[in-house]
N, C-alpha and C positions, 0 to 999 in steps of 0.2 A: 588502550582505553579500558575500563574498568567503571564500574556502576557503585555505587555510594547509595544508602536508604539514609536518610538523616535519621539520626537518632534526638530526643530530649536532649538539650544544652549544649549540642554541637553549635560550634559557630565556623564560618568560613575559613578564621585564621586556624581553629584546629585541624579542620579538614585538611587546609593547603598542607600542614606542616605531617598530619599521618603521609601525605602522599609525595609531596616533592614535589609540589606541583603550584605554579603561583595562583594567586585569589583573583587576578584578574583574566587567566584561562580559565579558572573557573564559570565565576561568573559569565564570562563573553559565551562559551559552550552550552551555557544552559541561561542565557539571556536572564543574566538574576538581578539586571539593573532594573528588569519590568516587574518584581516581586520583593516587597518592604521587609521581609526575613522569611528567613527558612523554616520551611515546613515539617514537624515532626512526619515520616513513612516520606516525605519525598523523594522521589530516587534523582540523585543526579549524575551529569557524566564528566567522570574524570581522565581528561584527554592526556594520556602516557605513549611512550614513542618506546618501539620494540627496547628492550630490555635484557640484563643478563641475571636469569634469578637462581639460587642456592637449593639445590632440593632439602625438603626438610624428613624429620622423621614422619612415617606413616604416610609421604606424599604416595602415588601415583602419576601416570602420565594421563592419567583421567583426571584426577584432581585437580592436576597443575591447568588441564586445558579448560578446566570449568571457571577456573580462579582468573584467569585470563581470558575469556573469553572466546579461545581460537580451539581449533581443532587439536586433536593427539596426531592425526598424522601430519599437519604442516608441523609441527615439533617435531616430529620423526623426521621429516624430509630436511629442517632447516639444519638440523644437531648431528646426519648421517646418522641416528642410533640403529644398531644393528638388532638389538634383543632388548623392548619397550620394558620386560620386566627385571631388566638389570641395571635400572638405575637406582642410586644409595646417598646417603645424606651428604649433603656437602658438595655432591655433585654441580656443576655450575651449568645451566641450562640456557642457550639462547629463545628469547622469545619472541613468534613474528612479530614483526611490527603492522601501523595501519595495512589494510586491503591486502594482507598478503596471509590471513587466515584460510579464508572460505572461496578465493578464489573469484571468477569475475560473471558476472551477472548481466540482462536488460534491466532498465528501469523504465518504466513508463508514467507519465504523470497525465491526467486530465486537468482539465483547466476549464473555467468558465470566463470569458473576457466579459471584463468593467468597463474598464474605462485606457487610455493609452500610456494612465502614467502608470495604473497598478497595475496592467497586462506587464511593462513594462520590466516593475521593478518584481513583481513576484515571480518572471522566467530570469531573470538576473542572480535572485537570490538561492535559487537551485540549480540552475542550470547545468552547472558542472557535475551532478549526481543524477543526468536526465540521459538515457539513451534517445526515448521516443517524448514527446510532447502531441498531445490529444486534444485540441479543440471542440469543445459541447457546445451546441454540437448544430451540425448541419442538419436538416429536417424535409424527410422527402412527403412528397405530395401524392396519391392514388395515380398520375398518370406519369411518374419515375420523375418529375422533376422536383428539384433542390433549394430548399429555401437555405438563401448565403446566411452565414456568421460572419460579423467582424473580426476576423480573425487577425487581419493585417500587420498590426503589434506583435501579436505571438507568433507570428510566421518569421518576422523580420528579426526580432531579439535572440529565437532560436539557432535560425543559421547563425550566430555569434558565438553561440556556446556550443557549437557542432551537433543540436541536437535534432534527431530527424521526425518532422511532425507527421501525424495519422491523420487522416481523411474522419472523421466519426459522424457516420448517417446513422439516424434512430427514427424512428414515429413516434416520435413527443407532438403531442397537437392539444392545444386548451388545455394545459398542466397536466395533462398526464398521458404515455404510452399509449398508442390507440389501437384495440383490435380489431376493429373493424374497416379502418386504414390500412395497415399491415396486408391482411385478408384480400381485399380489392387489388392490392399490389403485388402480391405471389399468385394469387390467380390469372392476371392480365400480361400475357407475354409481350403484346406493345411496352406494355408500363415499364418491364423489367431492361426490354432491351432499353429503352429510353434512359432507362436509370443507371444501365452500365457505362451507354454514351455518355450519359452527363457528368459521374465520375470520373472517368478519365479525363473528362474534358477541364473541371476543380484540381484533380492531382498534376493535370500538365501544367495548367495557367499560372497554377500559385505554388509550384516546387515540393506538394507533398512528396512524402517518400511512399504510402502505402494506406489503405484504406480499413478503418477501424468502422465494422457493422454492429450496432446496437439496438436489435429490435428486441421489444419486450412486450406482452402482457400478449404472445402472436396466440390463438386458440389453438388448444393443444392438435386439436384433427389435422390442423394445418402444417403438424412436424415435418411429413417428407416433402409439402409444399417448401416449406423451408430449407432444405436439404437439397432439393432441387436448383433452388434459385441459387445457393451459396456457390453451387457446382458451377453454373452459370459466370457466377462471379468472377469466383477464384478462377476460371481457365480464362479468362478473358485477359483479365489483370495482369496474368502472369503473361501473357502473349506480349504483351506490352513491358513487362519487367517490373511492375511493382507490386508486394507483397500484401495480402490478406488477413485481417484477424477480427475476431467473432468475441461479444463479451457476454458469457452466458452464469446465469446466476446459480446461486450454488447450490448444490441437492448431495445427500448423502450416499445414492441410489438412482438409478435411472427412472424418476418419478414421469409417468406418461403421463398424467392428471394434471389440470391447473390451469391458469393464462400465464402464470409467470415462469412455469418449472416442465410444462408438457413438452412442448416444442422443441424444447433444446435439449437438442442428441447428444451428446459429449461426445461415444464413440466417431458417429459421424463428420462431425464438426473435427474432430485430430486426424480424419483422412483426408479432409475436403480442404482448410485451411494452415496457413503456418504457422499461427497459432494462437489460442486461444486466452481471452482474460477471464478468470470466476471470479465474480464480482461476492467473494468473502467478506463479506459488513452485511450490518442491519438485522444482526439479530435483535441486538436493540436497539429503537427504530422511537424518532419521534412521537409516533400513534400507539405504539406500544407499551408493553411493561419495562418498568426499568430494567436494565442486564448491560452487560457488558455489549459494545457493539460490536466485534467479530472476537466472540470467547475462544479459546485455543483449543479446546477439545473440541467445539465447531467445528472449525476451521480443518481440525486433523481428518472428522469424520469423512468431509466434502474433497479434501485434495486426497485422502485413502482409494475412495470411489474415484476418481477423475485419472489417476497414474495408472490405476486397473486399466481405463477404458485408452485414455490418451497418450502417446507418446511426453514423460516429463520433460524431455527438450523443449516441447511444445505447447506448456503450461506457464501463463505469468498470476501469480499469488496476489488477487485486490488485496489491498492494506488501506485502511481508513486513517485520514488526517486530522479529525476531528471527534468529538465524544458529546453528551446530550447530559442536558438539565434538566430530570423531571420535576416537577410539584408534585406533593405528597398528600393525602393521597389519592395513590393510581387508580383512576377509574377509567374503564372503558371508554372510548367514546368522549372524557372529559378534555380536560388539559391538556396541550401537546407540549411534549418538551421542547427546549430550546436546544439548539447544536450552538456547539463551544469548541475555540482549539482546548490541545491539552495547555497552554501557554494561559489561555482564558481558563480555563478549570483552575488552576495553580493559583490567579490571581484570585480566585471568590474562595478557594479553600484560606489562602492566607488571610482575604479581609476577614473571615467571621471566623478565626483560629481555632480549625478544627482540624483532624488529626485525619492524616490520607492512611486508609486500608487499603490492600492488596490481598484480590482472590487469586489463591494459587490455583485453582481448579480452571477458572476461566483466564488465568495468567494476565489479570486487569486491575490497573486500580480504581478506586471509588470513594467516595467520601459524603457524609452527610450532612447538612448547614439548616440552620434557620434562618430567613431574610426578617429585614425588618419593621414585615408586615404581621411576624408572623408563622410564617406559613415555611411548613419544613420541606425540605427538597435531597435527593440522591443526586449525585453526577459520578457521571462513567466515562472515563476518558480514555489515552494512550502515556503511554510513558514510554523510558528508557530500556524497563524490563521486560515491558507489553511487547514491546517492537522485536527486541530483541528475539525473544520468544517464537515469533514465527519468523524470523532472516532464517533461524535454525530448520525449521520448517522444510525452507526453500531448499538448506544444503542439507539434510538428510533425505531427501526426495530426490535431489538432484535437480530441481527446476528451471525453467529459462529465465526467470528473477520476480519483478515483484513489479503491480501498477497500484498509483495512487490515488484513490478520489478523496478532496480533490486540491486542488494546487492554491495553496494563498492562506493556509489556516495556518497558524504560527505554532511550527513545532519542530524547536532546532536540535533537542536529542535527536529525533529520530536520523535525519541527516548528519551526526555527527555517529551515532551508530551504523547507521549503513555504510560511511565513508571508512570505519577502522574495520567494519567486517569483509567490506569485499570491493574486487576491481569493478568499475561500471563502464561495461561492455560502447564505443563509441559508431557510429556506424557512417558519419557522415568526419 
């Protein structure tokens, strides 16, 4: 696989014919049947099956790995090279093919059920790049018990694709995370044993494999309350044989301060549980300024801090599915943006024919339109390069792999990147 930026006056049949590659894998890999021409800066993905390439002058085996997207040492391992710095032009180099770069990974996807035909067909359409599957989510009550989710569809599509689903309890109450719910429930030891009961009782009934906890906005005082209870959790769980994991949002630093950022211990959370999700998005955030939604020196600063504290076996990487439309201009408190796939981002840069930029600093593309009211607008999306950019992330870190929020936003690079960069770990 290999990445393409269009350039001015490219057309598909030049692309096909620089690559070797037909205009209808093209097109189907980056669904260009849903977009009326190609975009000057848009990257697309050009799906190539291992290869044998010529080393040229001035190569390296850093070069060659960049050029291709896989690592210097699965080139090392696949080619037996003995001494990386003696290879010369003309040399003939095997190069991996799909999933056999970076080696194999979890993937975890959240999902919010619709309805039974699109639970359906959006655990259909990924499935096969799905270790875990997360239903949003189950919603506990002050005295530990469970408001159900329909989950029934995504339970039953899943085991098809061998994918093994998580339990995911949060304090969502009246749109938004509730601290004062939360609070009532790590303080109340009834509550908690009730709430372990009633879990096990959801992961027996309906075949999950393990329980995904998402409390958020808990009051910071309340951390080792929380720390406590997860100990509770997780020893229980595991009594029984199903596994635990925590999704804590992302901080550079062990911030004690906040409702969103105090509570959650990192160090403790990597000794208590098996493993943990940092929910990496939202820097830029619909109520926000425009920016990239999880910019990659973000990103770097937040998993730097988190590998310090945590076991990286024990780390899955959030990765956002979707990108935001502001109106311009930004004011506080005004406008909210809209969220868009990068599939939708693609179609509104093409309608109003402007030109997609890419910041190399937040490793995101963006681009600016006027509608036709008028009124000028920024959108921040994901792309081919974006994604790519942190899977790297994952294998320089050594990670346990990557989760997605959230599942149904139309974005088939990214799935066609993750499938050439790595095995997806199957559990069931």
């Amino acid at each position: 696989m290999e990445i393409y930026v269009v350039q001015p006056g490219d057309s598909l049949w030049s692309i096909s014919n620089r690559y070797g590659v037909a205009i209808d894998v093209i097109v189907e890999a980056n669904l260009l049947q849903d977009i009326p021409y190609l975009i000057p800066g848009q990257a697309l993905v050009i799906p190539t099956q291992g290869q044998i390439y010529t080393v040229q002058p001035g190569d390296t085996l850093w070069s060659i790995s960049r050029k291709f997207n896989v690592t210097v040492s699965s080139i090392v391992a696949l080619n037996n090279i003995s001494n990386p710095d003696l290879i010369y032009p003309g040399m003939k180099i095997l190069i991996p093919g799909a999933g056999d770069a970076f080696g194999e990974i979890e993937v975890n996807g959240y999902i919010e059920p619709i309805s039974v035909e699109l639970d359906k067909r959006i655990v259909d359409d990924v499935g096969q790049y799905l270790t875990y599957i997360s239903p949003f989510s189950y919603r506990v009550n002050r005295d530990g018990s469970l408001i159900a989710l329909k989950d029934e569809t995504i339970l039953e599509q899943s085991a098809r694709h061998n994918i093994a689903p998580l339990l995911v309890v949060t304090n969502f109450r009246n749109g938004n995370f509730d601290a004062d719910l939360v609070h009532d429930l790590l303080t109340d030891n009834n509550a908690i044993n009730n709430f372990i009961v009633n879990v096990i009782n959801v992961i027996k009934n309906k075949n999950y494999y393990g329980l995904n906890i998402d409390f958020e906005r808990i009051p910071p005082e309340d951390r080792q309350l929380y720390n406590d209870f997860l100990r509770k959790v997780t020893q229980r769980l595991h009594r029984e044989g199903y596994i635990v994991s925590t999704a804590l949002a992302p901080k550079p630093y062990d911030i004690k301060v906040g409702a969103w950022h105090g509570a959650h211990d990192y160090q403790a959370h990597g000794n208590i549980v098996d493993f943990v999700i940092i929910m990496t998005y939202e820097w830029g955030w619909s109520g926000g300024p425009p920016m990239a939604v999880a910019p990659i020196d973000e990103v770097r600063k937040v998993i730097n801090y988190a590998v310090s504290v945590i076991p990286p076996q024990k780390i899955m990487m959030g990765m956002p599915l979707y990108g935001y439309d502001w109106p311009l201009p930004y004011t506080p408190g005004g406008g909210w943006a809209r969220r868009v796939s990068p599939q939708e981002a693609l179609q509104i840069a093409a309608k109003y024919g402007v030109y997609i930029n890419y910041d190399t600093t937040a490793q995101s593309p963006y681009f600016y339109y006027t509608d036709t009211s008028g009124i000028q607008h920024v959108v921040w999306f994901e792309d081919a390069r974006s994604v790519m950019a942190k899977f790297r992330l994952v294998n320089q870190y050594g990670l346990r792999g990557v989760s997605y929020w959230v599942l149904g936003q139309s974005f088939p690079q990214n799935w066609e990147v993750l499938d050439a960069m790595f095995k997806i770990k199957k559990l069931r």
